[in-house]
N, C-alpha and C positions, 0 to 999 in steps of 0.2 A: 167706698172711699170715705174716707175721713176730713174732708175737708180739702179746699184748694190750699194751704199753708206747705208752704214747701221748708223744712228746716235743714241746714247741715249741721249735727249732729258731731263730728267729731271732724280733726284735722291732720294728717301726716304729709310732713313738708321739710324738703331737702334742697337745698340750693346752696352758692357761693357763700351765702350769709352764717350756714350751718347745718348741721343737721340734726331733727328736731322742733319742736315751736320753741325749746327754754332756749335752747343756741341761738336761732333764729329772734328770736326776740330782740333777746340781749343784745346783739349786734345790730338790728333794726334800728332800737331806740336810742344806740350810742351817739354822744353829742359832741364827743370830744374829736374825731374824728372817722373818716368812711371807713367801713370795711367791705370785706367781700370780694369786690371787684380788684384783682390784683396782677401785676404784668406775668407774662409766659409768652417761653420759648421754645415751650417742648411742642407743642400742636403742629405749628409749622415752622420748622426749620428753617433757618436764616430771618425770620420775620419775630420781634421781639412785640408782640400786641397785648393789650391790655382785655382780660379777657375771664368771664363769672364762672370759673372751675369751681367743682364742687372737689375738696379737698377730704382726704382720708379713706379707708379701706370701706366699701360697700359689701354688702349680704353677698353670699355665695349665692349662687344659681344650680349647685351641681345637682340638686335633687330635679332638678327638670332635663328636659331632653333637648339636647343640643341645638333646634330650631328657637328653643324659645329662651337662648342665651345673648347677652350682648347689654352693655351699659346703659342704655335706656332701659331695660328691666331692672336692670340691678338699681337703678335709680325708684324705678317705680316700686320695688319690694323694699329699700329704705322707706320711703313715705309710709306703704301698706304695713309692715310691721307695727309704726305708732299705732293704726287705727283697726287691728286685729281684733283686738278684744273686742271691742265693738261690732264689727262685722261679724264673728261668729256667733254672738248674743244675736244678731238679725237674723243670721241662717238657722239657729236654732227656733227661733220666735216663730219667722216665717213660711220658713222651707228652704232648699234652697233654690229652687224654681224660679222662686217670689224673688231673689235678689238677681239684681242686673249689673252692668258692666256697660260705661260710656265713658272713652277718655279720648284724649285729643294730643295728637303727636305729627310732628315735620319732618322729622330725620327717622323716627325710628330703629332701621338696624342699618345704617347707610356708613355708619363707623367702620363696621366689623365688616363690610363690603369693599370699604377705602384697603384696609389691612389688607384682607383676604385677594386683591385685585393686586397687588405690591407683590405679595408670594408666588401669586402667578406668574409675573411679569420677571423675575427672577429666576423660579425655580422650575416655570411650567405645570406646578401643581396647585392644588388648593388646599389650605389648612387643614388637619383633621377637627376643629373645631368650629369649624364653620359649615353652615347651611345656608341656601340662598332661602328661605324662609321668613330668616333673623329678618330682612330688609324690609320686609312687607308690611304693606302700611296696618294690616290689623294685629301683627303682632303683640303690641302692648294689651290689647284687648283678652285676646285669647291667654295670654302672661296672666294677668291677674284674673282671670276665670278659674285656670290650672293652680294658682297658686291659693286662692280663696276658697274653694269647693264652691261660688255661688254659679248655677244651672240657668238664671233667666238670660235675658237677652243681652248679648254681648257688642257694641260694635267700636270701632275707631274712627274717630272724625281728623282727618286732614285739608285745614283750608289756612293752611302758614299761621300768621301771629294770632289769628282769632280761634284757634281750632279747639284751645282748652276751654276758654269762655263757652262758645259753642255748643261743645259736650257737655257743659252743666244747663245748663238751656237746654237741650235734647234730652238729658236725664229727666229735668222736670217736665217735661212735658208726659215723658214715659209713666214717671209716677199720676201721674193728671189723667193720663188715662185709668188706672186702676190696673193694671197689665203685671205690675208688679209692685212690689211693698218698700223697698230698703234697692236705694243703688250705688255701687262704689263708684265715681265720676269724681274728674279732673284733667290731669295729663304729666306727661314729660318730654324732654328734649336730651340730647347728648351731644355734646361737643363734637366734631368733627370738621376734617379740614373743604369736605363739600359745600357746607355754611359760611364758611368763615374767608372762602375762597372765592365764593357767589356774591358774597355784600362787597368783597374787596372788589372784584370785575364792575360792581357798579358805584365804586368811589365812596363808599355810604362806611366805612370802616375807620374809627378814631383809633387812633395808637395809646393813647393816654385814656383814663377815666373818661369817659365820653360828659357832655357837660350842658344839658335839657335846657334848652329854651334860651339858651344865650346869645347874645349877638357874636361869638368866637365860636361855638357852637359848629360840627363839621362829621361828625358820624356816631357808629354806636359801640357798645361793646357787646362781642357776643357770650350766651352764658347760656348757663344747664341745669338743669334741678325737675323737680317732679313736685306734683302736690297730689294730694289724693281726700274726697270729703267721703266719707257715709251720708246719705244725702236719705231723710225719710217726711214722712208727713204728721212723725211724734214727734211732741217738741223737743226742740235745743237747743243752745246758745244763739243760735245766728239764723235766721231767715234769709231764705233767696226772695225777697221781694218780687222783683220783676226784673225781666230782661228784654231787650230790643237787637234786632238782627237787620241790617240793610247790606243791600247790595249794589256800589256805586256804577261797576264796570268799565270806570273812568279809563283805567289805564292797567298795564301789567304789573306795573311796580310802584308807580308815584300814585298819590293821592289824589281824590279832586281838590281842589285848592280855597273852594270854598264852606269845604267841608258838612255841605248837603248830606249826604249820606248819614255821618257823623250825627248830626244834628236829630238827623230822624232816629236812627238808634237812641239815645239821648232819650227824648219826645216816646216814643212806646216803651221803653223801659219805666219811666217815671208812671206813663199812664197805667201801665200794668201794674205795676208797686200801690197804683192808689193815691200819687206823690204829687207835690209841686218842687219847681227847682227849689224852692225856699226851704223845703222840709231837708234837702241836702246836709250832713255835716262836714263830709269832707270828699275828696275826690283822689284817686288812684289814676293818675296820666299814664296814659300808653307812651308818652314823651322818649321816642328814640335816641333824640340828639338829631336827629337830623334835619338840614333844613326846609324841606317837604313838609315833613309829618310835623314835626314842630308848629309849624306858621297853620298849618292848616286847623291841628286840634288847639290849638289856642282861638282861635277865630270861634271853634264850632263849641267849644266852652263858654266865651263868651256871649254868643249868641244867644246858644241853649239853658244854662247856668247862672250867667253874671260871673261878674268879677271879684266879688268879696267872699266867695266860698274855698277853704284852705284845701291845696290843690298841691298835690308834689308829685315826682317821678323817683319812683324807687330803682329804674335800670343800671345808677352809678353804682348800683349797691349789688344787685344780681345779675349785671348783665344783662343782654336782649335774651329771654331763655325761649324765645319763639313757639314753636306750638304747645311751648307748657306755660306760658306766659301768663297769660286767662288766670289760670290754676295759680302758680303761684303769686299773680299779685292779690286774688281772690283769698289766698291764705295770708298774705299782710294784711289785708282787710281783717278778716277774721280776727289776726291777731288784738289790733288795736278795739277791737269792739267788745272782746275776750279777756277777762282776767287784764285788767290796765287801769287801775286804781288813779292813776295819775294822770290818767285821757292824756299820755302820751298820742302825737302823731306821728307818722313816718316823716321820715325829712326827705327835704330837695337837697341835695348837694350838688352843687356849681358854684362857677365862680361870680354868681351874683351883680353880673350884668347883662340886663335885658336886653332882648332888641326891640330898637326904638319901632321898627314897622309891626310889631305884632300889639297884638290887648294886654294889655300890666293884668296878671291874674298872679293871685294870693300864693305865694309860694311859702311852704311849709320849712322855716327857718329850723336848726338842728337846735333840738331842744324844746320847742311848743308842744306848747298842750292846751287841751281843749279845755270849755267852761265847764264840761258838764260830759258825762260818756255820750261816746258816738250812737244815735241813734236810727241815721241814713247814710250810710255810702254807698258811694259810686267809683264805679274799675269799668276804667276803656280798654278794650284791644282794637287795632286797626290792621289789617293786612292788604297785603299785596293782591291785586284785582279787584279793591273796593269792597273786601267784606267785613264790615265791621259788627262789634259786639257789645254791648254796653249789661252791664251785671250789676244789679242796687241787693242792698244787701239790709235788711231791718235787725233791730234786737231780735231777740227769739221769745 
């Protein structure tokens, strides 16, 4: 081994925002107004919801075999393409033995299941393009092994919103052991009306732009994208400092309220990084909009953080993209820490009225920018059954 220094090395990242880091950017650091997040009617008929489609025609798949088809790949092969070149500079470097595969996904092929379940219900048969394979939670894993040529170890992590944070934590550790050199880690998600039909059964679904932290404040929006890092232990732009993992068990779906858990994630992330809250520059909120998650991670930021550290929730902007979450707020991170001359931050967009019962923390107005480049952040994810994920990110 070469050192405990975990770097990610390169970025491919697709969501509501764009696709690409220059799209993706561009539209992050717009000040003049949101993008991304935009109303649709096609998902679920009769229901007009506000909702982080990733817009535009995705890679083809046909060179693979019909198991390993379905729009969470296609999503994950936009990202992989950006960070191609690089990954096969690692398989040729390394081997491809040496390279590994850890991504984190919720839905996986549960789309093309919805479909495929409708033709039956109709016709009695089942699509010729479909396999019950697509649905399986390792799918994505085995996707980008078949699509990469990389041989080492492959798996998919599913634990809902925390799953892509997760798998980068899991990757490093893989690397930490010495087991293997170079890993592709991250995740994706795909739109589907299983998702978007689950949050609505438990009232947690905003029609409009969902709106982080507000006292009007009432659900979330869902949304979709992929991120994907080459993750090695040579340097490059951005370091994974340290991660923290806890497991609340509070409940199935809601939060603990006093955001324990949270807090400890938090607390071993920094200690692993080396860090104090203080060395923090900015913070990446898991901030759903809802009012559970909301009250609780403002409390356990407060706690763990203080409240002068500039803090925003990028989900009005990509949607809730759930077990790729991790992943793509982990590539807003990146971005702003990457090529941002201007120490742009990501902004909070809401309607800029807090609620009085929660901690007043520093919300990143559209348009700020830092004193100096980002040289500590911090990305929350929180999920359902208390497992939460906390991801610090250093220069490289």
């Amino acid at each position: 081994m070469k050192g405990d220094a975990i770097f990610l090395n390169d970025l491919g990242l697709v969501c509501a925002l764009g696709q690409g880091t220059a799209a993706v950017r561009e539209a992050l650091f717009r000040d003049d107004a949101p993008g991304g997040v935009a109303m649709n009617e096609t998902l679920l008929p009769g229901h007009r919801l506000a909702l982080g489609a990733v817009s535009g025609p995705l890679p083809s798949l046909d060179h693979h075999p019909v198991p390993l088809h379905g729009r969470n790949n296609a999503l994950l092969r936009a990202a992989y393409l950006q960070i191609q070149g690089q990954v096969r500079q690692a398989i040729e470097r390394y081997g491809p033995s040496r390279v590994a595969v850890v991504v984190g996904t919720s839905t996986s092929g549960i789309g093309e299941a919805e479909q495929a379940m409708a033709m039956w219900r109709r016709q009695g048969r089942w699509p010729e393009g479909f396999h019950y394979v697509q649905q399986e939670i390792g799918a994505p894993s085995r996707f980008l092994a078949a699509e990469s040529g990389a041989r080492g170890p492959a798996w998919t992590i599913s634990t809902a919103c925390s799953s892509s944070a997760k798998a980068m934590a899991s990757a490093a550790r893989l690397l930490r052991t010495g087991l293997v050199d170079a890993v592709i880690t991250g995740g994706a998600d795909s739109l589907c009306q299983f998702t978007v039909r689950g949050f609505m059964a438990l009232e947690s679904v905003a029609s409009e732009r969902c709106n982080p932290f507000s006292a009007h404040r009432h659900g979330i929006n869902i949304g979709e994208g992929a991120a994907l890092f080459l993750m090695t232990r040579e340097p490059g732009p951005v370091r994974l400092a340290g991660w923290g993992e806890t497991s609340d068990a509070h409940h199935v779906s809601a939060p603990e309220p006093e955001g324990h858990g949270a807090i400890a994630a938090i607390g071993h992330a920094l200690a692993r990084a080396g860090l104090t809250a203080a060395d923090i520059d900015y913070v990446n909120l898991h901030g759903t909009a809802t009012p559970q998650n909301d009250a609780m991670e403002s409390r356990a930021v407060s706690t763990a953080l203080g409240t002068d550290v500039p803090v925003s929730s990028t989900k009005p902007l990509t949607g809730h993209t759930l077990g790729a979450a991790g992943a793509v707020e982990a590539g807003l991170c990146w971005l702003a820490m990457v090529d941002n001359p201007g120490h742009r931050l990501p902004p909070h967009w809401w309607d800029g009225e807090p609620d009085p019962a929660l901690p007043a923390l520093a919300f990143v107005p559209p348009g700020a920018t830092a004193a100096r480049p980002l040289r500590h952040v911090l990305s929350q994810s929180f999920a359902f059954g208390g497992s939460n994920a906390v991801l610090v990110f250093g220069e490289g």
